[in-house]
C-alpha positions in Angstrom: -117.8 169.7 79.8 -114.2 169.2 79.6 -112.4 165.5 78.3 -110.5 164.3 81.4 -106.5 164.2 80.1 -105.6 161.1 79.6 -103.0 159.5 82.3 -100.5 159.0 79.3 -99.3 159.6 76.1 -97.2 156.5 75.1 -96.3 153.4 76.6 -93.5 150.8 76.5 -93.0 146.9 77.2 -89.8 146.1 78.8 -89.3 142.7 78.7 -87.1 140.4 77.0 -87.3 137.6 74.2 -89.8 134.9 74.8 -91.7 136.5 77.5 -95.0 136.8 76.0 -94.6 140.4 74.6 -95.8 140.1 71.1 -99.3 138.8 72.6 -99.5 141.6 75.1 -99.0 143.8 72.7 -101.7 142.4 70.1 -103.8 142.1 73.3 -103.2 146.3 74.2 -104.0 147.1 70.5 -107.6 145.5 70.4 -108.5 148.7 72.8 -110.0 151.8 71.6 -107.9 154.2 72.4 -104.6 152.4 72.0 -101.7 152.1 69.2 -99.2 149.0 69.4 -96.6 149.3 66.9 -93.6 146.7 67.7 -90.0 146.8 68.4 -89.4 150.9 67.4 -85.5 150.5 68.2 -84.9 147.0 66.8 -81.4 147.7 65.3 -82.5 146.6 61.9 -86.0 147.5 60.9 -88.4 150.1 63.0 -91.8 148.1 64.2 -91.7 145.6 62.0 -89.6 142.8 60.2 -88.5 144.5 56.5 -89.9 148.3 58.1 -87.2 150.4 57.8 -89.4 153.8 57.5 -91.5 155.4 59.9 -93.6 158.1 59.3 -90.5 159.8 57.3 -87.9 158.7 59.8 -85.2 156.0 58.7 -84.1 153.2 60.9 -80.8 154.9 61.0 -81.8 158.3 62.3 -83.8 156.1 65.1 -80.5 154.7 65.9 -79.1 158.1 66.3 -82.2 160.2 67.6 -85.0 158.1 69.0 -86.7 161.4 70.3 -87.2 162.0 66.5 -89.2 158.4 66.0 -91.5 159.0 68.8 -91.5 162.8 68.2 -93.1 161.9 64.5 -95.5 159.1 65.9 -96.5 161.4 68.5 -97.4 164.1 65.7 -99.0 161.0 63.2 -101.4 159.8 65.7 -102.2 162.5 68.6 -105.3 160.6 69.5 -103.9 157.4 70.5 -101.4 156.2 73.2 -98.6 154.5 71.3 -97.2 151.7 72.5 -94.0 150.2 71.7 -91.7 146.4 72.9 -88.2 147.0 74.1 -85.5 144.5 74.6 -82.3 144.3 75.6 -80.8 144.2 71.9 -82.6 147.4 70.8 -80.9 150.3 70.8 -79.3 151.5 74.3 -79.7 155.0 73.5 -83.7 154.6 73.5 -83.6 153.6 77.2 -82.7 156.3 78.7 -85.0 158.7 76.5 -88.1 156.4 77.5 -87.0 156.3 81.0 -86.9 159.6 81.4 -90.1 160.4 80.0 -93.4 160.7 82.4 -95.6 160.8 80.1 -94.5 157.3 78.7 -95.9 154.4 81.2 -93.5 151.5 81.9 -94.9 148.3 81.8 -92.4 145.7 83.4 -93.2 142.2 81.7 -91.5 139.2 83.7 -91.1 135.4 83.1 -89.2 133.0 84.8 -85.8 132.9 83.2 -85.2 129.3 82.7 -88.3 129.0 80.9 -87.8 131.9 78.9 -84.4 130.7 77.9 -85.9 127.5 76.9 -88.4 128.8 75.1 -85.8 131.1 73.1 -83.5 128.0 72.4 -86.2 126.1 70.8 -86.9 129.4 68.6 -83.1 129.5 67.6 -83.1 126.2 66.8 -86.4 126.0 65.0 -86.4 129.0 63.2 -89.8 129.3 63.9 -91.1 132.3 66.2 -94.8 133.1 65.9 -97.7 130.6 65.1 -101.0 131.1 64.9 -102.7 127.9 64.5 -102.4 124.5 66.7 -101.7 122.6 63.8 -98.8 124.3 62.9 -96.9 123.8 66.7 -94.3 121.3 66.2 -92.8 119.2 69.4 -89.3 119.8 70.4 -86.7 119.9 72.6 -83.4 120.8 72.7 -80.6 120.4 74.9 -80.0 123.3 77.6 -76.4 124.3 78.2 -75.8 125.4 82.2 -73.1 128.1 81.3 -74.9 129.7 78.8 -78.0 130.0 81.0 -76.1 131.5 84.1 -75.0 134.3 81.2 -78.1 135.0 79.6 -79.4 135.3 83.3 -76.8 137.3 84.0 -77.0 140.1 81.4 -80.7 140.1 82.0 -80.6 140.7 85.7 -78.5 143.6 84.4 -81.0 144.6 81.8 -83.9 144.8 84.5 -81.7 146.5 86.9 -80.8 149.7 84.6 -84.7 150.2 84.0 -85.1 150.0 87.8 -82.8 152.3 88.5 -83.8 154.8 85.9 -87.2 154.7 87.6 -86.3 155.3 90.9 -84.2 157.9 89.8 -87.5 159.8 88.3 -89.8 158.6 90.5 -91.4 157.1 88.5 -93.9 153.3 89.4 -94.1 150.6 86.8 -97.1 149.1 86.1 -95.7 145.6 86.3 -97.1 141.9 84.8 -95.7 138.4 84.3 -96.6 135.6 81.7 -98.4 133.8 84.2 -101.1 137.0 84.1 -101.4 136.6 79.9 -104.4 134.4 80.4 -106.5 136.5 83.0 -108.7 139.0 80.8 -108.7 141.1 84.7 -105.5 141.7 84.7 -105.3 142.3 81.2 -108.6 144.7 81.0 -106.9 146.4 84.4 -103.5 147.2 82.6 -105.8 148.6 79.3 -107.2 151.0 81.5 -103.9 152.1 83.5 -102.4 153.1 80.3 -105.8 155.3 78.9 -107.7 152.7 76.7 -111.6 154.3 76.6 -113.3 151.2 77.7 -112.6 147.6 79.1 -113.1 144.7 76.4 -115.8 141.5 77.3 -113.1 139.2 74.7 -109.6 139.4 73.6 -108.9 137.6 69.8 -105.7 135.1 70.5 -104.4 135.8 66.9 -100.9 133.3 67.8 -100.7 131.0 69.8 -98.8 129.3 72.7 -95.7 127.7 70.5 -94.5 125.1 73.5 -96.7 124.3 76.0 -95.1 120.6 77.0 -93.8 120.7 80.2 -90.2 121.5 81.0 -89.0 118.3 81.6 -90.2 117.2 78.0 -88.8 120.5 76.2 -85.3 119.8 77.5 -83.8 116.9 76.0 -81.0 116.7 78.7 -83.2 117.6 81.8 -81.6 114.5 83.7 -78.1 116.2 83.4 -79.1 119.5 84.5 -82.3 118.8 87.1 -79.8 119.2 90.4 -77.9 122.5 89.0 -81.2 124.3 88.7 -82.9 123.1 91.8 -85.7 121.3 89.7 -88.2 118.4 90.4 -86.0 115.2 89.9 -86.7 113.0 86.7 -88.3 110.4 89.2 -90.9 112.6 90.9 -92.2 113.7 87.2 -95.2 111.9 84.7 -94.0 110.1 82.5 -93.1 111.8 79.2 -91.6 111.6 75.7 -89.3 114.4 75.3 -87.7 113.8 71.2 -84.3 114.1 70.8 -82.5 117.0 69.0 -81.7 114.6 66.2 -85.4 113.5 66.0 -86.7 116.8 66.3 -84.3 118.3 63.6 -85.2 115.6 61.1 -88.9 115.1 61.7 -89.6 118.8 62.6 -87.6 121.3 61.4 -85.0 120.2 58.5 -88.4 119.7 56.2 -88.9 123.0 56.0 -85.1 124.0 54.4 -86.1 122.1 51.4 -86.8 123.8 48.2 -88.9 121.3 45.5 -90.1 121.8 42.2 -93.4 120.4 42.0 -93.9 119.8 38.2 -89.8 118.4 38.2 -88.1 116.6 39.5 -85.6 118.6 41.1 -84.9 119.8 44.8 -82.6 122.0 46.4 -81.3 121.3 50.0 -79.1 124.5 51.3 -76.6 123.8 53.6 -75.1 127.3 53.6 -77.0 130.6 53.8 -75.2 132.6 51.3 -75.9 129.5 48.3 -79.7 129.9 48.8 -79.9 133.2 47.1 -78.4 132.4 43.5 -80.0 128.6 43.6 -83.5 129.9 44.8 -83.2 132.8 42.1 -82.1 130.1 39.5 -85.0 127.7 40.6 -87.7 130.5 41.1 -87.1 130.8 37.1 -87.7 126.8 36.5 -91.0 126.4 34.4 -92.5 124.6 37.7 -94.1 125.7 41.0 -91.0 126.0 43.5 -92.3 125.4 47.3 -90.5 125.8 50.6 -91.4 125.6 54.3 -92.8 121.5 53.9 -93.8 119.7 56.6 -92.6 115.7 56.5 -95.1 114.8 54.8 -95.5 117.0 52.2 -91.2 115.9 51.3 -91.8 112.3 51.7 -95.1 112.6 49.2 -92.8 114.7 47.3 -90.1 111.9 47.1 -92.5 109.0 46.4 -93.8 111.4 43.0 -89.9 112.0 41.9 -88.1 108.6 42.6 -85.4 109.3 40.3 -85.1 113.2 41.6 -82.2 115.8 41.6 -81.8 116.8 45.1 -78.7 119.0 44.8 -76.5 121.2 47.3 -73.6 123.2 47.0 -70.3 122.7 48.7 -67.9 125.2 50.0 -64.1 124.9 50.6 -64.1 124.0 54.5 -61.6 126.9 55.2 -63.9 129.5 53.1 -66.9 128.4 55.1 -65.3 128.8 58.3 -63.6 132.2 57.1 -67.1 133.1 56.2 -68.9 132.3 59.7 -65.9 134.1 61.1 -66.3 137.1 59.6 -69.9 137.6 59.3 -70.6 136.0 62.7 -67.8 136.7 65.1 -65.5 139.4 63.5 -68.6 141.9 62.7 -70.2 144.3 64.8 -73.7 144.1 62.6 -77.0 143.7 64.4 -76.7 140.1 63.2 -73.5 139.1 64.5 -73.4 136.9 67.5 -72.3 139.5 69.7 -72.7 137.5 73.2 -70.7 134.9 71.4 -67.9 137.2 70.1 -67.8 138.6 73.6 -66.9 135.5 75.3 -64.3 134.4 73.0 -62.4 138.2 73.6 -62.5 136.7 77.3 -62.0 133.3 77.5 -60.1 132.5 73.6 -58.3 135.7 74.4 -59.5 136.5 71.0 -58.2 140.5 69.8 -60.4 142.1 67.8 -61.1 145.4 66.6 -63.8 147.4 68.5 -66.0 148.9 65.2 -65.5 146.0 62.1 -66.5 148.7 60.1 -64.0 151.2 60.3 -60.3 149.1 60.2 -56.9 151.1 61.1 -54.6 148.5 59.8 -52.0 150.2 62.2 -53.5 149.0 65.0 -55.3 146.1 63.9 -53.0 144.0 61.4 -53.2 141.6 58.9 -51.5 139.5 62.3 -53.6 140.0 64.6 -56.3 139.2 62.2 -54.4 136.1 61.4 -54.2 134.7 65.3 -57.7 135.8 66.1 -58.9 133.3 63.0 -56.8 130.7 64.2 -57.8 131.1 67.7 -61.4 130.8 66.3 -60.4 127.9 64.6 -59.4 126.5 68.0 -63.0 127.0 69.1 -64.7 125.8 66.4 -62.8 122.1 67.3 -63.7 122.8 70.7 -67.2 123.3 70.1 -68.1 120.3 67.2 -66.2 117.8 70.0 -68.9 119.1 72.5 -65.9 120.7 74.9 -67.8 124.1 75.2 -70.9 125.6 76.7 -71.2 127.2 73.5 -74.0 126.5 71.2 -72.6 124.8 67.9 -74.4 127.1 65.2 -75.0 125.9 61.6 -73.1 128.9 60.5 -70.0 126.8 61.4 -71.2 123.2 61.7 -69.7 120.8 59.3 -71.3 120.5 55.6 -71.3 116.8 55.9 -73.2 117.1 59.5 -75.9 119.1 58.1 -76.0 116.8 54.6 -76.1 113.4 57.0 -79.6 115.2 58.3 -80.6 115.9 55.2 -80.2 112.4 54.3 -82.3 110.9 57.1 -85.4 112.9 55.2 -84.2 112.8 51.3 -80.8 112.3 50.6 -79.1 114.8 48.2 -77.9 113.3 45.1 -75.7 115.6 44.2 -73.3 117.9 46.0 -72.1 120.7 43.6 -68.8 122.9 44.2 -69.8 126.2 44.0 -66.7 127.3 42.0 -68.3 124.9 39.1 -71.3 126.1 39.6 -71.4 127.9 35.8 -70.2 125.2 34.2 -72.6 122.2 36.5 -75.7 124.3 36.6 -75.9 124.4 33.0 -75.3 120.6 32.7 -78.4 120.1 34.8 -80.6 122.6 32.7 -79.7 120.1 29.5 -80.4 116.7 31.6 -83.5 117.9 32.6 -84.8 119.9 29.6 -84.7 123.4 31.7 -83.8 126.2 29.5 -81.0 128.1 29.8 -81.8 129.9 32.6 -78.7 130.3 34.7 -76.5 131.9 31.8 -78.9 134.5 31.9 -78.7 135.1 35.8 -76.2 137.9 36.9 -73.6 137.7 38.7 -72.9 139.9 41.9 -70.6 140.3 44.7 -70.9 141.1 48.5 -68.8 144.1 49.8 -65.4 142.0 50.0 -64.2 141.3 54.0 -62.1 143.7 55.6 -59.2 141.6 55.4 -59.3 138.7 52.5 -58.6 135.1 53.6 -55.5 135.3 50.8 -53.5 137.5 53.0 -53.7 135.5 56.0 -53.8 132.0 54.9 -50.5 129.8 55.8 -49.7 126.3 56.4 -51.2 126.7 59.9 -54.3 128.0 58.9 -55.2 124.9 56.9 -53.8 122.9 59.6 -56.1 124.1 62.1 -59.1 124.2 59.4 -58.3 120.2 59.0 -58.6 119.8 62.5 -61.9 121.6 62.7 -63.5 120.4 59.6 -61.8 117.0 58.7 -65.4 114.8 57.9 -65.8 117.9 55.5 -62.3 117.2 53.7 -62.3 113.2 53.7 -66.3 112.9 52.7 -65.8 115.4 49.9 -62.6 115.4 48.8 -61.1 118.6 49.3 -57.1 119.8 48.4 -55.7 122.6 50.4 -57.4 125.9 50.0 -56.3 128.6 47.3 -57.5 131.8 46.3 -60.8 131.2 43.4 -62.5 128.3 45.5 -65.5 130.5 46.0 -65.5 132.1 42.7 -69.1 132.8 42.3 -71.3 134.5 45.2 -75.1 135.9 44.8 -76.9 135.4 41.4 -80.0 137.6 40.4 -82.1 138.2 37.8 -80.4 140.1 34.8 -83.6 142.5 34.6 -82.9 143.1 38.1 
């Protein structure tokens, strides 16, 4: 008797961020007969967070050649139907190669945008994306900016479009579900089966969980502002409910968690710039004491009461070295991790010139001038943005130090804010006050690849103008002179045996 072919051999999810694709796809792989293995073309790993190898093929020659990725997984595992999630800020070129492929089924994954787009907001803002326990979902809301919700609409109506025109270009159907369907094991069993699973299932393990189920009106802390623009249920006609604040969900929520504490010292670290937790986390993960990180409220206020007389330290950057820094790791790059919706509405509305590849400079075309005005234009913004006069999130990468120390401060206060050019001679200081050994001496120093263009060579009277205008809480609170060339002296710390 001959084995019936199977009606495919791969599948994908299009969907986008927030629409309930990681559960699908943790559904799908609890079926005999099925393979799940994650985002294949994320820019930066292949299937999973850190993954950059895939049965022998690098994340950059997926970049180049996805036919080669799913070539290699077709050849690993020839008995299953292998499954992948694609979004919109995977790699373009897999599109068309899934699209065009019959023997790959489509599965169209849909939710309602605005709730999508609040639900990716809160992650942003959180930091917090999966969780697989109720007592780990924490409450929040955050406010929902109208312009940046007719864009991310926008590009996603766009998004949905090109995959259903590369359909009906093949003739090819979708097999299509929304979020609303996540809960019905029917629909669920029925989609199983479409793609070539052996046998329906009675169960299905939930191994995350829902992460906001609160209603709308309580997950967006400006809902009274925006209700009419979106057509929604006024504030009236809704139950009553206790939406928190952005400031009360970043202090009793979130901010916890940034904490790093030493629990047999008493010494904490509170980061308020990404780039300082590597050499302070490397120094304190060397401490003869237990470090811990990720607290809940509790576990820093039980922390404090132990330690009265604690260390909480930061580090400080010169204002105008920060802001270079967000600039050009955030705006100026083209790197998977560079806001590049963001960078894309400054070239239009800030009239902002920048160079098409960051990696690859002709300083012909792009000068050390045109590099010049396109920082001081994003200085422009960055005033904009902290006075609230844009539609544009305001991102810790450029928020104020002494905005994100005055939250801090509502949970433990740091004691003391330490300049990272003294950080060699401070650091030390500590060890001796609180009978550490010398650990940080020991600790080598390294260096990221240097920017395309250094702030030295564009830095005038204007630029710290502007920088003063942007950041001036930083430069009054903290005491900072003009900027000049050795403020941040010292970058990322390691091990020496490393």
């Amino acid at each position: 008797m001959s084995v019936p072919a199977r009606p495919f051999d791969s599948f994908v999810i299009f969907s986008v961020m927030r629409s309930g694709s990681n559960l699908l796809e943790r559904y799908l792989a609890q079926y005999d007969g099925l393979a799940c293995l994650g985002e294949l073309f994320n820019p930066v790993f292949i299937g999973r967070k850190g993954q950059t190898v895939l049965f022998d093929v690098s994340c950059d020659t997926a970049r180049h050649n996805p036919a080669a990725l799913l070539d290699a997984i077709a050849a690993a595992q020839p008995d299953t139907v292998n499954g992948l999630r694609y979004f919109p800020e995977h790699v373009p070129e897999a599109m068309q190669v899934l699209l065009e492929d019959p023997r790959c089924a489509k599965i169209i994954l849909t939710r309602d945008p605005l709730s999508a787009f609040v639900s990716l907001s809160i992650a942003q803002f959180s930091d917090i994306w999966l969780i697989g326990s109720e007592k780990d979902r924490l409450p929040l809301s955050v406010p929902l900016s109208l312009g940046a919700f007719e864009v991310y609409k926008a590009q996603h109506k766009h998004y949905f479009a090109q995959i259903e025109a590369g359909l009906a270009a093949t003739g090819q159907a979708a097999l299509r579900i929304d979020y609303t369907d996540l809960g019905d094991m029917t629909r669920i069993n029925d989609l199983a089966m479409a793609l070539g699973a052996k046998a329906p299932r009675k169960t299905l393990e939930a191994s995350i969980k829902r992460q906001n189920p609160a209603p709308l009106h309580a997950k967006i802390s400006n809902y009274a502002e925006v209700y009419a623009a979106l057509g929604l249920p006024a504030p009236e006609t809704l139950p009553e409910a206790e939406p928190l604040s952005q400031n009360e969900s970043q202090v009793k929520w979130v901010w916890p968690r940034h904490y790093y504490v030493c629990d047999h010292r008493p010494l904490a670290f509170a980061p308020l710039i990404e780039n300082t937790k590597q050499p302070l986390t490397a120094w304190l993960s060397l401490v003869p004491s237990e470090l811990r990180t990720g607290l809940k409220l509790g576990d820093v206020q039980n922390w404090a009461a132990r330690n009265k007389a604690a260390h909480v330290i930061s580090v400080l950057h010169h204002p105008l070295d920060r802001l270079y820094a967000a600039f050009m790791n955030k705006i100026f790059s083209t790197a998977p991790d560079a806001f590049q919706k963001i960078r894309s509405i400054l070239e239009t509305r800030y009239q902002i010139y920048l160079p098409r590849n960051a990696q690859q400079i002709d300083r012909e075309t792009y000068t050390v001038e045109d590099q010049r005005t396109a920082f001081h234009q994003f200085l422009l913004f960055v005033a904009a943005n902290l006075a609230g006069e844009t539609d544009i999130r305001q991102d810790c990468s450029w928020q104020t130090q002494a905005a994100l120390a005055d939250i801090f401060a509502q949970i433990m206060p740091i004691t003391h804010f330490l300049r990272v050019e003294q950080l060699d001679h401070d650091i030390p200081e500590l060890e001796r006050a609180l009978d550490i050994p010398p650990i940080w001496a020991g600790l080598k120093t390294f260096r990221h690849r240097p920017f395309a263009f250094d702030l030295a060579e564009i830095y005038t009277d204007q630029t710290e103008a502007l920088a003063r205008a942007a950041f001036g809480e930083d430069y009054t609170r903290f005491g900072f002179e003009n900027w000049r060339p050795g403020y941040a002296a010292f970058d990322v710390s390691l091990p020496s045996s490393a």
